[in-house]
VMD Tcl script that draws the C-alpha trace (Angstrom):
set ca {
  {-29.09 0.41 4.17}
  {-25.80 0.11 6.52}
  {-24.05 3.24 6.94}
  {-20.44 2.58 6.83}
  {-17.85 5.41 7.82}
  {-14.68 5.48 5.22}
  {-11.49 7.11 6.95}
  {-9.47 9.66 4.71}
  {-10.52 10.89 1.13}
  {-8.11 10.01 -1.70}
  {-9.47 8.41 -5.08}
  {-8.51 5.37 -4.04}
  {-11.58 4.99 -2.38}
  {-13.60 6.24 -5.28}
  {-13.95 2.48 -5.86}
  {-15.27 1.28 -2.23}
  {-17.53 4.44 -2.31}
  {-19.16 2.99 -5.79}
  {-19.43 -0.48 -4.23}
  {-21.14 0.34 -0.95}
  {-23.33 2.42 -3.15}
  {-24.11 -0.99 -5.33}
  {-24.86 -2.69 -1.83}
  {-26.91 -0.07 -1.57}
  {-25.32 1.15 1.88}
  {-24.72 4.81 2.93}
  {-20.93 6.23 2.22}
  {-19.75 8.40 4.57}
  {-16.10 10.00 4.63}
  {-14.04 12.00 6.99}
  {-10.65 13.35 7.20}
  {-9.52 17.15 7.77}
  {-9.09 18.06 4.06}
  {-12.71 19.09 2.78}
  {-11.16 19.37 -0.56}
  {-10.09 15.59 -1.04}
  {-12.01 14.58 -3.95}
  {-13.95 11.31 -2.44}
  {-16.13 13.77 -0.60}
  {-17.28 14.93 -3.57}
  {-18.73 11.49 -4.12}
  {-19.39 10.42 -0.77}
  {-23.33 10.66 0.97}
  {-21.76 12.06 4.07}
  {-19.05 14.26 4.57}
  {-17.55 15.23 8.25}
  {-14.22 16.92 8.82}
  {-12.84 15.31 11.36}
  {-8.85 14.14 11.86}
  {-8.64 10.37 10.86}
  {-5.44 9.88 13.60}
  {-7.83 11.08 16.18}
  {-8.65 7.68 17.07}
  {-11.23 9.11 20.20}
  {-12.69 11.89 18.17}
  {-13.42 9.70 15.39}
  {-15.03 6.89 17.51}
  {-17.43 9.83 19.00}
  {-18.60 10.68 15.29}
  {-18.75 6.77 15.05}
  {-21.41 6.63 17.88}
  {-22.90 9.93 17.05}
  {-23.81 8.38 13.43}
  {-24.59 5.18 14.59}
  {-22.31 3.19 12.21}
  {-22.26 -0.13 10.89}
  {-19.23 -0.46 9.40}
  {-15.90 1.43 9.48}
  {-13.08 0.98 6.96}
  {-9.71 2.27 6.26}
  {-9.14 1.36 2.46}
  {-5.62 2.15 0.83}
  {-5.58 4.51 4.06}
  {-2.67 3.79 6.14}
  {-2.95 6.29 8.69}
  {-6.22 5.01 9.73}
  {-6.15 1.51 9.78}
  {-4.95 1.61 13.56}
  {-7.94 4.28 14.39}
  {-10.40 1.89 12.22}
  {-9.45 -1.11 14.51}
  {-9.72 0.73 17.49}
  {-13.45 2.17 17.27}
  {-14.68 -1.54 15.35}
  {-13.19 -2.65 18.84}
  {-14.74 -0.37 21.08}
  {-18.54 -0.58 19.26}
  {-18.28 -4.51 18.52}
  {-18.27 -4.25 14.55}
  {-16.62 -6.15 12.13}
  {-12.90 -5.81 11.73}
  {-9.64 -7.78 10.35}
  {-8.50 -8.58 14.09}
  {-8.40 -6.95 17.73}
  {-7.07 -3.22 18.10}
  {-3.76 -5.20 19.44}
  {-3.30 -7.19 16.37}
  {-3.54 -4.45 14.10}
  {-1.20 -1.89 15.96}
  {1.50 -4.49 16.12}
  {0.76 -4.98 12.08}
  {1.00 -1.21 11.71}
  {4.13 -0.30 13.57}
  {6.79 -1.33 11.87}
  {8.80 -1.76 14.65}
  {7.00 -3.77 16.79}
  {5.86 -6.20 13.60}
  {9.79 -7.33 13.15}
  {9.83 -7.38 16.77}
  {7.24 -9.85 16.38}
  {8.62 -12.08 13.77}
  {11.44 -12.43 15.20}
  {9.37 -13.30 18.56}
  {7.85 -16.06 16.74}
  {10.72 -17.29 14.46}
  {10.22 -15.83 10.80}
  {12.90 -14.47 8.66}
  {12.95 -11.15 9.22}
  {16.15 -8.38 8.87}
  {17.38 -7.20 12.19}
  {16.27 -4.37 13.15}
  {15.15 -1.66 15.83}
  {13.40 1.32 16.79}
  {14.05 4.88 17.79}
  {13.07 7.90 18.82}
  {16.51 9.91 18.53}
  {19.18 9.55 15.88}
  {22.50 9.51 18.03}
  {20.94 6.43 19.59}
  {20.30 4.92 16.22}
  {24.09 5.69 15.98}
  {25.43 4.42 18.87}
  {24.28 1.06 18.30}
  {25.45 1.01 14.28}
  {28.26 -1.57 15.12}
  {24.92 -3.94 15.69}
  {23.98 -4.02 11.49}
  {25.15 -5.25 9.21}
  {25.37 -2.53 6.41}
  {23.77 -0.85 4.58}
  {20.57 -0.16 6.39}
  {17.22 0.94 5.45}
  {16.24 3.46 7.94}
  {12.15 4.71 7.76}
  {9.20 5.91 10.04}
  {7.89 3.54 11.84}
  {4.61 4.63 10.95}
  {4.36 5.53 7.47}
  {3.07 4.71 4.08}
  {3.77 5.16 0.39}
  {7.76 4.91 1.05}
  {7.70 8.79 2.50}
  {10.77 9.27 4.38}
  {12.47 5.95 3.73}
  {16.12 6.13 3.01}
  {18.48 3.60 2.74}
  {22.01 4.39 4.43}
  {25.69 2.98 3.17}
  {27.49 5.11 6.02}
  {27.31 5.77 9.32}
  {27.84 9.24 8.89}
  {24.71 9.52 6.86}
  {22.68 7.91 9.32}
  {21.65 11.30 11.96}
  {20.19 12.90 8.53}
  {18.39 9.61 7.76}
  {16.72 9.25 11.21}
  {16.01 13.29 11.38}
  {13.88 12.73 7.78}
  {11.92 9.78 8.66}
  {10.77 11.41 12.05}
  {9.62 14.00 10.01}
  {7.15 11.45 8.40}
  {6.34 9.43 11.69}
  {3.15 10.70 13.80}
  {4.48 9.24 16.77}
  {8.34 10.82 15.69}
  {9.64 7.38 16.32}
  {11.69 5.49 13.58}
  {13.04 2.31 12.36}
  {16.74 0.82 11.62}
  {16.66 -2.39 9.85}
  {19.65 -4.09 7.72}
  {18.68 -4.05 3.95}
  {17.46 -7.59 2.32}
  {19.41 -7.33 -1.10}
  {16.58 -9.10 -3.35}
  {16.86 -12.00 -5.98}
  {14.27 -11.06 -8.78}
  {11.33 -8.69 -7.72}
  {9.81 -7.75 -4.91}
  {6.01 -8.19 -4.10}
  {3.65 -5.72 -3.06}
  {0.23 -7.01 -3.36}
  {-3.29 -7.92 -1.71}
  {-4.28 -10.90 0.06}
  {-7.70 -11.25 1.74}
  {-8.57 -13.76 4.50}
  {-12.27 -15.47 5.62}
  {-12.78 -16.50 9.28}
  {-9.11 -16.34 9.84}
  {-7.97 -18.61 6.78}
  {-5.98 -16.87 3.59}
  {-8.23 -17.78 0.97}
  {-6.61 -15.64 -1.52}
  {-2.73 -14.76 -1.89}
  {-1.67 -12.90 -4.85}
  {2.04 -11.73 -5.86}
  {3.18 -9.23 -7.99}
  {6.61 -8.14 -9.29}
  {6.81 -4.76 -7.91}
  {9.28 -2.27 -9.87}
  {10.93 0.97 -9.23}
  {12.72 3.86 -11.09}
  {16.20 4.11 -9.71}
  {16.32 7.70 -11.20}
  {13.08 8.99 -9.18}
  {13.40 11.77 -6.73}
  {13.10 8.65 -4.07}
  {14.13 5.44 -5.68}
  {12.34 3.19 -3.40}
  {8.81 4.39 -4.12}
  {7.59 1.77 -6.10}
  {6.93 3.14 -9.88}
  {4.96 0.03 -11.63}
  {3.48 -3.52 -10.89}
  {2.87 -7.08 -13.43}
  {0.91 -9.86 -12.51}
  {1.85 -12.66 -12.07}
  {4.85 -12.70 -10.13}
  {8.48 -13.95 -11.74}
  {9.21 -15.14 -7.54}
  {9.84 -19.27 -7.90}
  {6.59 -21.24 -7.06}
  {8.33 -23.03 -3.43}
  {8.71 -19.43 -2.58}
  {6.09 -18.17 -3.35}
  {3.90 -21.56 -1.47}
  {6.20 -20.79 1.33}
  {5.30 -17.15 1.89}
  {1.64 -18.53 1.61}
  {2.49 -20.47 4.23}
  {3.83 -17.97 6.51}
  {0.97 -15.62 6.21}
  {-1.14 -18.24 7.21}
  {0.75 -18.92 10.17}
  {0.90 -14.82 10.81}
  {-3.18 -14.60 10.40}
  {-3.31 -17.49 13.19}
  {-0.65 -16.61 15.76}
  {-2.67 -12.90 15.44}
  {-6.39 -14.10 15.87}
  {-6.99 -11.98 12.85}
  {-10.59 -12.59 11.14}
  {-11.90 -11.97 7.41}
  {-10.19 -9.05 5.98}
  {-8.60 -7.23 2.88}
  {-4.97 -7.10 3.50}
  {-2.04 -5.41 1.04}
  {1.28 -7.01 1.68}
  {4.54 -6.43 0.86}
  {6.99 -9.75 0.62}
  {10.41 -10.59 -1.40}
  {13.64 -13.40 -1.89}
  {16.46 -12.22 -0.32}
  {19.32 -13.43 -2.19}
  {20.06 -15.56 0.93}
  {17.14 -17.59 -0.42}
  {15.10 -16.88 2.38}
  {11.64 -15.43 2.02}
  {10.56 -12.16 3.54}
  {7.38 -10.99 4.64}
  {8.33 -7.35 5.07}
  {4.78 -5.53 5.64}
  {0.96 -6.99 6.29}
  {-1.67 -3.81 6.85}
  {-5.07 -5.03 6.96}
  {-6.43 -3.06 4.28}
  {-6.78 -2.55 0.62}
  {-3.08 -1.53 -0.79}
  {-2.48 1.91 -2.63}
  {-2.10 2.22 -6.30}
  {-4.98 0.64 -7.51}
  {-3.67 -2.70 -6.39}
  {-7.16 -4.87 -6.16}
  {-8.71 -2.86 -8.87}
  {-5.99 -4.30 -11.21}
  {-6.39 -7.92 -9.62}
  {-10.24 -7.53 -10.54}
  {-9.36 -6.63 -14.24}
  {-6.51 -9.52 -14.60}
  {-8.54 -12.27 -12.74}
  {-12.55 -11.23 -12.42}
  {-12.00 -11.72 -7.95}
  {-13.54 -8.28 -6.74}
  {-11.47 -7.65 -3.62}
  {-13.37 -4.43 -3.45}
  {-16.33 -5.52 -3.33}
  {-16.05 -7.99 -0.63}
  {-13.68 -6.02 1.26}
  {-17.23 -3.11 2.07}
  {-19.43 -6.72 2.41}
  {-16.44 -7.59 5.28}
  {-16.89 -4.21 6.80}
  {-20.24 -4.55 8.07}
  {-20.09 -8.53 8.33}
  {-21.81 -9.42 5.15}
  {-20.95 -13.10 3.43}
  {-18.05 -12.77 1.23}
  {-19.09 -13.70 -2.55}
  {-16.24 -15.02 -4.87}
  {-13.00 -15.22 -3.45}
  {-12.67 -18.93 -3.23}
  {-8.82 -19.30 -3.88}
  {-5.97 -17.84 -5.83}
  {-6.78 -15.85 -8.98}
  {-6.19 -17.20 -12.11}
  {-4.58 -14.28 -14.49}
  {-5.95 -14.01 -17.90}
  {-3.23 -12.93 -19.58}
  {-0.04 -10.83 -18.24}
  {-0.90 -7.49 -16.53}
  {0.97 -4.12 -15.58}
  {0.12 -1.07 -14.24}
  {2.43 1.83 -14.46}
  {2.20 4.85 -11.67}
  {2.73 8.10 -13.50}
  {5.50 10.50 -12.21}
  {7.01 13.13 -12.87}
  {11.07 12.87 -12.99}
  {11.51 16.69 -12.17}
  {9.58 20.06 -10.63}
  {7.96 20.85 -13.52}
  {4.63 21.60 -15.35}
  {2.70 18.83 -16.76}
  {2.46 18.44 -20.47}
  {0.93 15.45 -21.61}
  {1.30 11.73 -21.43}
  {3.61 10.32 -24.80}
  {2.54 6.21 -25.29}
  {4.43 4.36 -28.11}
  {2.29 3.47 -30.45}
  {2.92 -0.36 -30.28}
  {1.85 -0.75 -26.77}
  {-1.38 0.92 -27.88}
  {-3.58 -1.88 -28.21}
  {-2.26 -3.08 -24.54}
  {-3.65 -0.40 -23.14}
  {-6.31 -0.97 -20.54}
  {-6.74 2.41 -19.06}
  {-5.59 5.73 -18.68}
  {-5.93 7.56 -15.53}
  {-4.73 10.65 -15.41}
  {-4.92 13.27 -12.56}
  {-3.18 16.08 -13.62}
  {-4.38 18.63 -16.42}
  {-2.06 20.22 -18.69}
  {-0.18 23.38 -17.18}
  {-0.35 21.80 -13.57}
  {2.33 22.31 -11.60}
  {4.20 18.75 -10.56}
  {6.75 17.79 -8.69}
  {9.43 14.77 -8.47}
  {8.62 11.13 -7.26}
  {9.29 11.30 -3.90}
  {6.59 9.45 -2.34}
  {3.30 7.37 -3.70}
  {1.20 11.17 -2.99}
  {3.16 12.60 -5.94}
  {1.87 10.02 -8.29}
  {-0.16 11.55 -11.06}
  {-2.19 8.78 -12.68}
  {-1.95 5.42 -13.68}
  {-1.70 3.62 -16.87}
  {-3.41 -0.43 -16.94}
  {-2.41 -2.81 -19.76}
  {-2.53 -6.17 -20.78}
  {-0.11 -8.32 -22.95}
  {-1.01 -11.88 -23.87}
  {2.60 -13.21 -23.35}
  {4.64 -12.44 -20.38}
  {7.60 -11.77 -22.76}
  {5.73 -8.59 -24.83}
  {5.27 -7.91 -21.12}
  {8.60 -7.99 -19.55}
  {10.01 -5.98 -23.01}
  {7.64 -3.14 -21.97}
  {8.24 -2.96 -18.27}
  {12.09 -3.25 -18.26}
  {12.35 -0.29 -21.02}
  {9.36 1.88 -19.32}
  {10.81 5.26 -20.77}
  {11.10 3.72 -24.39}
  {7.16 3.48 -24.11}
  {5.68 5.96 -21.80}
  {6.93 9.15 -20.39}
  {5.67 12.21 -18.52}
  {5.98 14.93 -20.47}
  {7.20 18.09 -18.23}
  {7.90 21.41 -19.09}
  {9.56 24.05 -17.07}
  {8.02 26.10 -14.30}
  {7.66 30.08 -15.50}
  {8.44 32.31 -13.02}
  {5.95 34.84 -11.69}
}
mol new
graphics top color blue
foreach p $ca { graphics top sphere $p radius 0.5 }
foreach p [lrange $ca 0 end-1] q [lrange $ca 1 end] { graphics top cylinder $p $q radius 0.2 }
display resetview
């Protein structure tokens, strides 16, 4: 049995705790929220800070670890490279690597470096300095922490004047109160947002999804649903695969999980716009196991603690056309119920809902306000596309209004 210490306690690692319990390892969590739900489920519980990258590498040693993992955990994936580092365990790359992967700053710093397209861009730690050198974009912008997940404080700007409020919300959302100015890549088609996973520092497995948003969410850049397989044009799509490859090499990384985030400019340039070597949020491998059998999950605990990987042995074949819709609220509100049309019925996968009815919710401002997800499956990527571009005609939220006390 190989104990193997899990950083943070969302349900999104509900799956990684029930597959190192399959391996039969030990599951051990730790964050400073006692009440996060994957404790509840976890062997091991200790309530220490996951950014506390020396404090958690003392509970490391204390418990004698074999494995430490970060899984649709963005906060710790720089703490999770740093004590696999320091006690010689398994791990996507050096602590180096994966700090430059998980600043964004210093990752466009390093495409550029090493010729990839990548929007110009530049960090900060105060806002007049982001405006003194505003003459240097090209406009609009897209000004975030440099340091954060799940879209939280991400803004994009049209005016200068707007940009001081901008910077002042993203610090808000940055540990290290630094952020990021970049110009905006105007996309042709959908974005990606997706997981790849690497063995002995070659991509064995690249998946692309079309990634989708609700323009009338609270923040309209949190992404709001996923299909499988991507609409992006094959070339492109071989030519990202290309680059990430090139990316895994040039950073010495090793065999890991990875979510990343990619698009077409309308340039027609490809983008790689994030790589974090971990599982991605919203279920993302979970629905690449239903649509094509590869259990990224799985082989992402046996990676952990330097077990073979067992089935990922190229790109995954989709059996049939899958989507998976986050589920939001569109206002402060009180949850109600979940409405699905009744002709999507027999697509339906899976229901996950968080919230019970009377809860209070709030608007979509970031990926920790989702409230479930919904999984389906069409067998033509036409009944697919129908659904997905017309999300309210077939699923909404129901919200009622707060009472007041």
């Amino acid at each position: 049995m190989k104990r193997i210490l899990l950083l943070g306690g969302s349900r999104y690692i509900l799956p990684v705790i029930d597959a190192i319990h399959k391996l039969g390892h030990y599951a051990i969590t730790c964050d400073y929220l006692p009440d996060n739900i994957a404790h509840k489920y976890s062997d091991e519980y200790h309530n220490v800070s996951i950014i506390e990258k020396d404090k958690v590498l003392a509970l490391a040693k204390k418990l004698k670890i074999h494995g430490i993992m970060s899984f649709a955990c963005d906060p710790g994936v720089e703490v999770a490279a740093y004590v696999a580092e320091e006690m010689g365990l398994p791990h996507a790359g050096s602590y180096e690597a994966v700090y430059i992967l998980q600043n964004k700053a210093l990752f466009r710093e390093f495409l550029a470096e090493h010729g990839f397209n990548v929007p110009k861009a530049k960090g900060y730690s105060v806002a007049t300095d982001a405006v003194a050198d505003a003459d240097k974009f090209h406009w609009p912008v897209i000004v975030k922490p440099v340091d954060s997940a799940g879209s939280k404080g991400v803004t994009r700007v049209d005016e200068v004047e707007d940009l001081v409020a901008a910077a002042e919300h993203a610090i808000k959302f940055s540990k290290t109160g630094r952020f990021i100015v970049e110009e905006f890549i105007e996309k042709k088609g959908c974005s990606s947002d997706s997981d790849c996973f690497s063995i002995d520092g070659k991509l064995v497995l690249a998946s692309f999804s079309n990634q989708r948003f609700d323009e009338n969410a609270a923040n309209p850049y949190t992404p709001s649903a996923y299909s499988w397989p991507s609409t992006m044009p094959g070339e492109i799509q071989a030519e990202l695969r290309t680059e990430l490859q090139r990316l895994i090499t040039l950073l010495n990384l090793n065999t890991s999980l990875y979510n990343v985030e990619t698009r077409l400019g309308t340039d027609g340039k490809e983008y790689i716009m994030e790589v974090s070597p971990r599982g991605g949020g919203n279920r993302l491998a979970e629905i690449l196991h239903y649509a094509s059998g590869t259990d990224l999950v799985t082989n992402a605990v046996r990676a952990a603690v330097g077990d073979e990987i067992v089935g990922v042995t190229g790109d995954p074949v989709y059996n049939g056309s899958w989507a998976e819709v986050i589920l939001h609220a569109d206002k402060v509100g009180v949850y109600e119920g979940l409405w699905v049309d009744e002709s999507i019925i027999p697509c339906v996968i899976e229901r996950d809902v968080w919230v019970h009815p009377g809860d209070t919710v709030r608007g979509f401002s970031g990926a920790n306000e989702a409230i479930g997800t919904l999984v389906l499956r069409f067998d033509t990527p036409l009944q697919l596309e129908e659904v997905m571009n017309n999300i309210p005609e077939f699923v909404r939220v129901k919200i009622g209004e707060l009472r007041s006390s």
